[in-house]
Phi, psi and omega in degrees: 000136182298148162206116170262121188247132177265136195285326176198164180315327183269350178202187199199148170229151175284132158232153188247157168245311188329323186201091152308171174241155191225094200270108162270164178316305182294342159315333183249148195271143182319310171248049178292122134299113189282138152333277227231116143222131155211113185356156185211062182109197180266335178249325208252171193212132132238147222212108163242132199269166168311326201273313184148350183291179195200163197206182149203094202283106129321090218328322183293327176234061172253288189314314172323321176311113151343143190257159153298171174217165173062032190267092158314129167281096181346135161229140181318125168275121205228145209247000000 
């Protein structure tokens, strides 16, 4: 069974319940990039990924998220 659940007034999402898709690690590529982010408010990110999904990320638990670690770090261009 089909279900339209609305996440917020701007977007709606399809769910199947019947057959989650079931997302492995290795699925997603190393260097994946968001298209699109732009703010929503006050709370909020909207975030469209390459493949086409398109999200809205609540600023809070955007902090939650693991951090990379072992991240080089921009260094001062110097003139």
């Amino acid at each position: 069974m089909h279900v339209i659940e609305r996440s917020s007034k701007l977007t709606l999402h399809k769910i199947d319940y019947r057959f989650p898709k079931k997302l492995q690690y290795g699925d997603i590529p190393e260097d994946i990039e968001p298209e699109e982010i732009r703010p929503m408010g006050n709370h909020a990110m909207s975030i469209r990924w390459p493949d086409g999904f398109s999200q809205i990320a609540p600023y809070d638990q955007l902090q939650m998220i693991e951090r990379l670690v072992d991240v080089p770090q921009p260094t001062a261009v110097q003139s």
